[in-house]
VEXTI-889440 format. One record per residue (C-alpha): residue number from 0; residue in one letter; x, y, z. Coordinates in pm, 1 decimal. Layout:
@k: NUM	r: a	px: X	py: Y	pz: Z $
...
//
This chain:
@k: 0	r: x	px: 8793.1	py: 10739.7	pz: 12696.7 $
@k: 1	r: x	px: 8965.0	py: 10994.6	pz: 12969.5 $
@k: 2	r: x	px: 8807.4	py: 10772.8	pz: 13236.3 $
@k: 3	r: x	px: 8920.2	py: 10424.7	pz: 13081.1 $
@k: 4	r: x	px: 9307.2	py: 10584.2	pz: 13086.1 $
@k: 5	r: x	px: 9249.3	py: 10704.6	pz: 13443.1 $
@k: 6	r: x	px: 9122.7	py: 10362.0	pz: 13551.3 $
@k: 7	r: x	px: 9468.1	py: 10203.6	pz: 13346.0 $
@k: 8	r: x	px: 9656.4	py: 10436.1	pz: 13527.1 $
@k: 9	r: x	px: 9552.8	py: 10370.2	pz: 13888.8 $
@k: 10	r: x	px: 9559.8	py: 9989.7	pz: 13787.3 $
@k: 11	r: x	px: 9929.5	py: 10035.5	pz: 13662.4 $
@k: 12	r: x	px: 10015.6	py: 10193.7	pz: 14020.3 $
@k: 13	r: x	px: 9869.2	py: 9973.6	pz: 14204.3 $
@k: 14	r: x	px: 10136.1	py: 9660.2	pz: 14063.2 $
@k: 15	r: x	px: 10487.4	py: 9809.6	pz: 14067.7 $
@k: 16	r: x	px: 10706.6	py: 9598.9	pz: 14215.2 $
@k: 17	r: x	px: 10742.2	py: 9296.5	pz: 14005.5 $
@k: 18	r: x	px: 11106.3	py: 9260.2	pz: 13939.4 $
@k: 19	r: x	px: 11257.1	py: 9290.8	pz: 13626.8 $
@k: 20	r: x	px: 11393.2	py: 8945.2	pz: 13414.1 $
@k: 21	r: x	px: 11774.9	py: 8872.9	pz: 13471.9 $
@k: 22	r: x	px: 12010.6	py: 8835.4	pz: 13212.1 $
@k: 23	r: x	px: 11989.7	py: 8464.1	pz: 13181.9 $
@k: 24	r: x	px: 11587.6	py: 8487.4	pz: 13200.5 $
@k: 25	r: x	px: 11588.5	py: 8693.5	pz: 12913.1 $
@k: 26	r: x	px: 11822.8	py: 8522.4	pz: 12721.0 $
@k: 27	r: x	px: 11597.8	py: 8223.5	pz: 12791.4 $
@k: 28	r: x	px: 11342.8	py: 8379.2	pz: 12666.1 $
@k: 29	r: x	px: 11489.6	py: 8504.3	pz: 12338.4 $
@k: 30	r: x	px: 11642.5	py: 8154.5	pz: 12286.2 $
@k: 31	r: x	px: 11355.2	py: 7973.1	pz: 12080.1 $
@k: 32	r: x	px: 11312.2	py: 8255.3	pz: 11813.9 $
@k: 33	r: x	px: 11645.6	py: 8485.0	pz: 11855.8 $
@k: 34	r: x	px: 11754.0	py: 8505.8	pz: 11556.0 $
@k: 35	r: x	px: 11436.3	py: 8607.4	pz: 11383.7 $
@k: 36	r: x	px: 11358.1	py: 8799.5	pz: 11670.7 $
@k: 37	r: x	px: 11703.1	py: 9043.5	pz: 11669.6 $
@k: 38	r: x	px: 11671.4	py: 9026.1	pz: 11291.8 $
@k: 39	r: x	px: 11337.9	py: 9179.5	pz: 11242.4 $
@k: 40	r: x	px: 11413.5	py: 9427.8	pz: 11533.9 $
@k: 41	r: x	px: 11742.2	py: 9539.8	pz: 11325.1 $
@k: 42	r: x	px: 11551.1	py: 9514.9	pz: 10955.6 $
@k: 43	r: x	px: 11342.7	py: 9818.2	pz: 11103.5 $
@k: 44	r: x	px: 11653.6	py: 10020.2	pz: 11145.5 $
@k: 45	r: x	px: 11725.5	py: 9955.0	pz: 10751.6 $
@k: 46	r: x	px: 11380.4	py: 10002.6	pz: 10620.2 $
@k: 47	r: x	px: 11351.1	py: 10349.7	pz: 10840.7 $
@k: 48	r: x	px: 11669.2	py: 10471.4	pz: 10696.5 $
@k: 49	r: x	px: 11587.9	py: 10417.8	pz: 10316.5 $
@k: 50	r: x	px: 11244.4	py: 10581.5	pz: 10402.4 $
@k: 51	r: x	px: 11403.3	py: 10853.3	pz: 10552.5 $
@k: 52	r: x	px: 11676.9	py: 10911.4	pz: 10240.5 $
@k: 53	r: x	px: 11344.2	py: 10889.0	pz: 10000.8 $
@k: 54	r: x	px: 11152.1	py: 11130.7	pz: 10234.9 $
@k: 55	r: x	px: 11441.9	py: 11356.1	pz: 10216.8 $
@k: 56	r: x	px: 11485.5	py: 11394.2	pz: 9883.3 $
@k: 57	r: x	px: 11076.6	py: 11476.3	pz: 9868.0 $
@k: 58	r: x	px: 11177.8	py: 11731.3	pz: 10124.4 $
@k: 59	r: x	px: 11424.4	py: 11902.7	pz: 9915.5 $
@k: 60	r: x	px: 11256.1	py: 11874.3	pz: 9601.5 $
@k: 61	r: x	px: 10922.8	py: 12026.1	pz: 9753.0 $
@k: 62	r: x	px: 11190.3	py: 12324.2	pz: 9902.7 $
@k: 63	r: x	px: 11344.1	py: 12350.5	pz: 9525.9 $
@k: 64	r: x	px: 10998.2	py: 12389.5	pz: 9360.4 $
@k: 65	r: x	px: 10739.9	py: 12443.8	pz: 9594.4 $
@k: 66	r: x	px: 10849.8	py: 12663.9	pz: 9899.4 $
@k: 67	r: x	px: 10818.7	py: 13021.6	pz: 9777.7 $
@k: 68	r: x	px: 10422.8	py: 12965.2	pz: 9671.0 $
@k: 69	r: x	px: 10251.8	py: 12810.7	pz: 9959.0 $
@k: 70	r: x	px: 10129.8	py: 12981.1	pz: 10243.4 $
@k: 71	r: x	px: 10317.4	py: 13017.6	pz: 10576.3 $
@k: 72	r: x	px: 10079.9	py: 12744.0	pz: 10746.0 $
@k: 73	r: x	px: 10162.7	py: 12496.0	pz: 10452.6 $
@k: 74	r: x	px: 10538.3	py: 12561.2	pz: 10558.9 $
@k: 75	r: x	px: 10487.8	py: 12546.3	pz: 10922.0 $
@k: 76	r: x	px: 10327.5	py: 12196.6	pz: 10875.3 $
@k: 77	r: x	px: 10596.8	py: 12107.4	pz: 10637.3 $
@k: 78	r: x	px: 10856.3	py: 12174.0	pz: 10827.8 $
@k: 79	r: x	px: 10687.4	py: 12071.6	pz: 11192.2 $
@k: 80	r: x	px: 10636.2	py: 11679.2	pz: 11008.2 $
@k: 81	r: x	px: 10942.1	py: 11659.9	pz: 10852.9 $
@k: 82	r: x	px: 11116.5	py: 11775.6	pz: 11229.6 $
@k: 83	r: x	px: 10974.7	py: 11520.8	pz: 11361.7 $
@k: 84	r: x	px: 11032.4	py: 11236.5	pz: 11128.9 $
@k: 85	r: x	px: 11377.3	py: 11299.7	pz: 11119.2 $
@k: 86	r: x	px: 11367.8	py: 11271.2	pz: 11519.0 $
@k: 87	r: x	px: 11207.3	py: 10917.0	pz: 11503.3 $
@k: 88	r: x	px: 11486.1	py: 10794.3	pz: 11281.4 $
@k: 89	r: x	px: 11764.0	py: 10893.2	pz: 11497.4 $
@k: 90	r: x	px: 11600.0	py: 10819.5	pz: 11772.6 $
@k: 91	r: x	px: 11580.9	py: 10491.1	pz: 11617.2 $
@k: 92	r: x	px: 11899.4	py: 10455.9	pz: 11534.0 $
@k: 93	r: x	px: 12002.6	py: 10574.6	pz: 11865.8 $
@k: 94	r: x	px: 11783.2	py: 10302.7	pz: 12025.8 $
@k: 95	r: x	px: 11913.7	py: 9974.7	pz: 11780.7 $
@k: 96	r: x	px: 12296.3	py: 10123.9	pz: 11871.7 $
@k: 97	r: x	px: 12230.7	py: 10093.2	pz: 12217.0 $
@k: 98	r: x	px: 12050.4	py: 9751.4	pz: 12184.9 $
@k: 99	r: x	px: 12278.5	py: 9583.5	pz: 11948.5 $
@k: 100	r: x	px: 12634.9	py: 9802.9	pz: 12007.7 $
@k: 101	r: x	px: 12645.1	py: 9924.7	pz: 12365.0 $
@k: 102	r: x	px: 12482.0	py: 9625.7	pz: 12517.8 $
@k: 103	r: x	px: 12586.8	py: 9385.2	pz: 12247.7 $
@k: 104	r: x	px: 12529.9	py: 9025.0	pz: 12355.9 $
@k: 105	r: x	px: 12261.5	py: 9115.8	pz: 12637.3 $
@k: 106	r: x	px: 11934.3	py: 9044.4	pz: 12641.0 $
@k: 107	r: x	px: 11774.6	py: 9194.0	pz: 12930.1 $
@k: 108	r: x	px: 11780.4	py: 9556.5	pz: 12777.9 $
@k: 109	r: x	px: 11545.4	py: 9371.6	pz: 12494.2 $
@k: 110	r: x	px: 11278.6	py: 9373.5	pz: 12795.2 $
@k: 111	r: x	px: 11342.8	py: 9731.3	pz: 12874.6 $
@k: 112	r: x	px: 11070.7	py: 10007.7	pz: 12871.5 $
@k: 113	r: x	px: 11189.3	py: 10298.8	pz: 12955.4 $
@k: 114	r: x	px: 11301.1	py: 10388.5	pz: 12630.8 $
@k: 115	r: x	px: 11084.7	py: 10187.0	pz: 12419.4 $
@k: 116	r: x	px: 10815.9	py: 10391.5	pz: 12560.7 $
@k: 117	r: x	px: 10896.5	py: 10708.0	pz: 12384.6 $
@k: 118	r: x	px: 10790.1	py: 10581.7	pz: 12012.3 $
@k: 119	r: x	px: 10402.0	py: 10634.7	pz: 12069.9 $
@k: 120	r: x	px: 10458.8	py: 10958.1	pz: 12180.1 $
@k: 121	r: x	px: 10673.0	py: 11050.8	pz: 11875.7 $
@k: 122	r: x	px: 10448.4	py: 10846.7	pz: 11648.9 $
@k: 123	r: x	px: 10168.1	py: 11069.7	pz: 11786.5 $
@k: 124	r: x	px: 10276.0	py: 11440.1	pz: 11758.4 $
@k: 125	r: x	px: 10393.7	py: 11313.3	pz: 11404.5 $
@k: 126	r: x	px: 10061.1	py: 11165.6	pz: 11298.9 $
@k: 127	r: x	px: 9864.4	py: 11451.7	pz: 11461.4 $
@k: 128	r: x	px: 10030.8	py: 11754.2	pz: 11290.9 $
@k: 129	r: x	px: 9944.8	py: 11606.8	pz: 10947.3 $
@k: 130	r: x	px: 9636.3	py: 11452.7	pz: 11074.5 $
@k: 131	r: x	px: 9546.6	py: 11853.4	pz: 11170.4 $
@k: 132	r: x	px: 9716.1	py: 11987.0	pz: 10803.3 $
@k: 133	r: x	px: 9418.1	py: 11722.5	pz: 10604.3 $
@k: 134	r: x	px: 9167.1	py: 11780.6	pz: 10882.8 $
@k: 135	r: x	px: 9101.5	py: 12135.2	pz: 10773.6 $
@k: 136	r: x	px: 9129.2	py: 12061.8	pz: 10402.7 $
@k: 137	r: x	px: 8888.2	py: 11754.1	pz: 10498.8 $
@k: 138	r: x	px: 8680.9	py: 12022.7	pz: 10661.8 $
@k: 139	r: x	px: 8707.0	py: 12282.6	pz: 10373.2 $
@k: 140	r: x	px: 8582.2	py: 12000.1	pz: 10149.8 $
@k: 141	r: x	px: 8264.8	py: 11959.1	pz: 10327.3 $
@k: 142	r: x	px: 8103.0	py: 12289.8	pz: 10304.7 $
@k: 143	r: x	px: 8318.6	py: 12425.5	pz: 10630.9 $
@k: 144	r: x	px: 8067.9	py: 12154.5	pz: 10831.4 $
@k: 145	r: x	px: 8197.2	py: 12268.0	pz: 11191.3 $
@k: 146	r: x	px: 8107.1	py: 11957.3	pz: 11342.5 $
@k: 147	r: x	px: 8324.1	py: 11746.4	pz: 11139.8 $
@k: 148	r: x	px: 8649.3	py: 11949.5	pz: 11235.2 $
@k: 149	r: x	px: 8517.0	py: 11918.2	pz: 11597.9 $
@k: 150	r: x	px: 8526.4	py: 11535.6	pz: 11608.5 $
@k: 151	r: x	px: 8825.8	py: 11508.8	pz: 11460.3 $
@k: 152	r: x	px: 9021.9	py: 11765.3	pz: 11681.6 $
@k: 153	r: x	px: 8892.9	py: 11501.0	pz: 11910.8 $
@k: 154	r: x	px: 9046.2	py: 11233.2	pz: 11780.2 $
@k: 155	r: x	px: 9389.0	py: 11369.5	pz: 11733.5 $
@k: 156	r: x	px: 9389.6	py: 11510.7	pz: 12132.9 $
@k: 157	r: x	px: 9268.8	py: 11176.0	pz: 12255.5 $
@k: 158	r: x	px: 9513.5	py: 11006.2	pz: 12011.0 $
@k: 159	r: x	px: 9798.7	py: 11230.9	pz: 12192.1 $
@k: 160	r: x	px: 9639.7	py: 11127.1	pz: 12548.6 $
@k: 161	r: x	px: 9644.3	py: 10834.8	pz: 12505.7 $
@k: 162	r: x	px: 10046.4	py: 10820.7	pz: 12395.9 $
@k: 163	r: x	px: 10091.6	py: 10994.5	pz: 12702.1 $
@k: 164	r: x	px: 9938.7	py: 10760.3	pz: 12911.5 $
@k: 165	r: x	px: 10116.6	py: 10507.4	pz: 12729.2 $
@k: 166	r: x	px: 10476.9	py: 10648.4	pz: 12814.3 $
@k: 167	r: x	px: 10340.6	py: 10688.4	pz: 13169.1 $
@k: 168	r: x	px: 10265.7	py: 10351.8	pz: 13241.8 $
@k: 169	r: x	px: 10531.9	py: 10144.9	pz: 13007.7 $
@k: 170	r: x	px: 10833.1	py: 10312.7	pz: 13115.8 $
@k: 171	r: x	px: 10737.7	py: 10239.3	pz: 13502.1 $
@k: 172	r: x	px: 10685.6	py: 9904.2	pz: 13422.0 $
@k: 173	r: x	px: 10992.4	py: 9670.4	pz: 13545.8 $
@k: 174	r: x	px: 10986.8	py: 9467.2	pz: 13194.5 $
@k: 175	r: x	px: 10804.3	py: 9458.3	pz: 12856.0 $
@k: 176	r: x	px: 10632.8	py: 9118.1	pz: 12973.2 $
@k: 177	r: x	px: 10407.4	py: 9366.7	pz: 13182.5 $
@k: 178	r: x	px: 10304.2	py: 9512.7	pz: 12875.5 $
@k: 179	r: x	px: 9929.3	py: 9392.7	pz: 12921.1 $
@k: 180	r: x	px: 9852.9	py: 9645.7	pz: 13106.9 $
@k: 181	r: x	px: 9915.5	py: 9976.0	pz: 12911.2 $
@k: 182	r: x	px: 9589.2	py: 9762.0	pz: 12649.1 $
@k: 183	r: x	px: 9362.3	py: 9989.1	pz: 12690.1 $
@k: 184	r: x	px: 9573.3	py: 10311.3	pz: 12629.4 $
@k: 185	r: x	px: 9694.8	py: 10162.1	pz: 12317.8 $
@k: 186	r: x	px: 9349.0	py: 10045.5	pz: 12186.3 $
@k: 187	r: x	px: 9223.4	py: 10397.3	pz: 12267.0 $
@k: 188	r: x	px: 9507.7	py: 10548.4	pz: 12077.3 $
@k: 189	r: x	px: 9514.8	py: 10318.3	pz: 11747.5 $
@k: 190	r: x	px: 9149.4	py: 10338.1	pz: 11736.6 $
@k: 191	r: x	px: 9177.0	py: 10711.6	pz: 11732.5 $
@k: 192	r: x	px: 9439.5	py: 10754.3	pz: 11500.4 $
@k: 193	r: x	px: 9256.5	py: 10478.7	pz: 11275.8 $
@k: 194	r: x	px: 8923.7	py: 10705.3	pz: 11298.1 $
@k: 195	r: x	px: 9025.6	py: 11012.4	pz: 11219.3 $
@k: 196	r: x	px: 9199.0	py: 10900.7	pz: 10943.6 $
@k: 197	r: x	px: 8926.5	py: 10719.6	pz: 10803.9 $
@k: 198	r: x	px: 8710.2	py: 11008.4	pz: 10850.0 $
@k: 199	r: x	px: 8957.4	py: 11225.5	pz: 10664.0 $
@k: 200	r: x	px: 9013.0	py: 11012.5	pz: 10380.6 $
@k: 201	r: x	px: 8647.5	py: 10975.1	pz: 10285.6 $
@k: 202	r: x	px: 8573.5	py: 11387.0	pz: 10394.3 $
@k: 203	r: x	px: 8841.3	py: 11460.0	pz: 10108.1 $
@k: 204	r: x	px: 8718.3	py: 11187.1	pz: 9893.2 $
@k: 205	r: x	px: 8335.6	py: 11267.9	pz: 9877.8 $
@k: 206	r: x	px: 8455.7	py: 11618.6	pz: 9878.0 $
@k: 207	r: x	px: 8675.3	py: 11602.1	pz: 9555.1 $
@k: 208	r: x	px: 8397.6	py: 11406.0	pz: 9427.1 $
@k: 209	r: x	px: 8156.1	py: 11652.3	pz: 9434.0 $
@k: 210	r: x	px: 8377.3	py: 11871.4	pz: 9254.0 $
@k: 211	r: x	px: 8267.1	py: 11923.1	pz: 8945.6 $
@k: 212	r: x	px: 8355.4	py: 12232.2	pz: 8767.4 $
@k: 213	r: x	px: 8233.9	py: 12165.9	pz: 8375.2 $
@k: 214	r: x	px: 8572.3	py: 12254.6	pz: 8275.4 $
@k: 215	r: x	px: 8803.9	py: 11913.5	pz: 8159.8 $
@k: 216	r: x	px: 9122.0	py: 12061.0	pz: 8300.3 $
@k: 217	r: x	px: 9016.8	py: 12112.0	pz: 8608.6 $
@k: 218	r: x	px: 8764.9	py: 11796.8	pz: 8651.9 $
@k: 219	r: x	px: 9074.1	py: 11572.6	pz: 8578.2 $
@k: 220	r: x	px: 9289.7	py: 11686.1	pz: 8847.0 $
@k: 221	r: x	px: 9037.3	py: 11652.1	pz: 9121.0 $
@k: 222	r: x	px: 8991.8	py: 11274.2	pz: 8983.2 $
@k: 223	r: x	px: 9339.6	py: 11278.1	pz: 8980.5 $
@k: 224	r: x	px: 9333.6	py: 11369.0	pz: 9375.1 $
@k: 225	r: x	px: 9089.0	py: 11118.3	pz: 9449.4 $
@k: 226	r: x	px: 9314.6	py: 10871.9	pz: 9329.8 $
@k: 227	r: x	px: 9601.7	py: 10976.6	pz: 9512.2 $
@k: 228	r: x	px: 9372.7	py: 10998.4	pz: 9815.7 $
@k: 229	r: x	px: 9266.4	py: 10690.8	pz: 9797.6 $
//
């Protein structure tokens, strides 16, 4: 994987000066689907923000109830995830202001990468501090198997790389119609992300399944967890 990202890398150097789309190119290129196109880019923006408003309330509600009983980790991880989700959405809203206010009417900042390229980075630091929270649960599960916290570590480092790689290349591309060539970053980072949390969700899973206690009480609520899980 490390070698694949050097190789995109070196091949993303060695093409760098292929000039970006002009205005009227990229208004030409809009022009068939543009008003589908802007629409689902600004239908994001409203989708994100009544996420964020329900995630918020969770927030609180965890804070209200919750808080004072976990563990310091459990707060840390809390409080790390919900950081950083609130950063995507105003970096979000930061980035549909200054496609659709500052630059209203223009289309060439559409084809911009420099700061489209941040959201796999964001997406990944997000994903891999819960991905780390559910890795050791997943591992705790298992019988404290060593090799299964291993792999995943591995996942959620190369899942990082690979975002890094990604902002690397993209935002020293001229336009998003080189996008082709940050492929194999991406398909090493979604294919990461995708594995460990596949490998999670049945860890926990077969885990909780193999709970059995004899007591009712208790036997529900891990069914109950597999459900949720699942």
């Amino acid at each position: 994987m490390l070698t694949a990202l050097v190789d995109a890398l070196a091949l993303a150097r060695r093409d760098t000066d292929t000039a970006a789309p002009t205005e009227a190119e990229a208004a030409a290129l809009f022009a068939p689907t543009k008003h589908f196109s802007l629409a689902c880019m600004y239908a994001q923006l409203v989708i994100d923000l009544y996420l964020c408003g329900v995630f918020s309330m969770m927030v609180a509600n965890y804070v209200s109830h919750q808080w004072k009983r976990d563990a310091l980790s459990t707060k840390a991880v809390v409080l790390g995830a919900a950081a950083m989700c609130f950063i995507c959405s105003a970096y979000l809203t930061w980035f549909i202001s200054y496609l659709f206010v500052d630059n209203f009417g223009l289309y060439a900042e559409f084809l911009e990468t420099k700061y489209l390229s941040w959201f796999p980075l964001l997406d990944s630091i997000t994903s891999g501090i819960i991905q780390s929270f559910f890795s050791y649960r997943a591992y705790r599960l298992m019988g404290r198997k060593i090799y299964i916290l291993i792999i995943l570590i591995i996942l959620i480092f190369t899942s990082f790389a690979s975002t890094v790689a990604v902002k690397i290349i993209f935002a020293g591309l001229s336009s998003e119609l080189e996008a082709s060539k940050v492929a194999i970053p991406e398909l090493i980072w979604l294919s990461s992300i995708m594995s460990a949390d596949i490998i999670i969700t049945i860890s926990i899973l077969w885990g909780l399944f193999r709970t059995k206690t004899g007591w009712a009480h208790t036997d529900k609520a891990c069914r109950s967890r597999q459900r949720q899980t699942k």
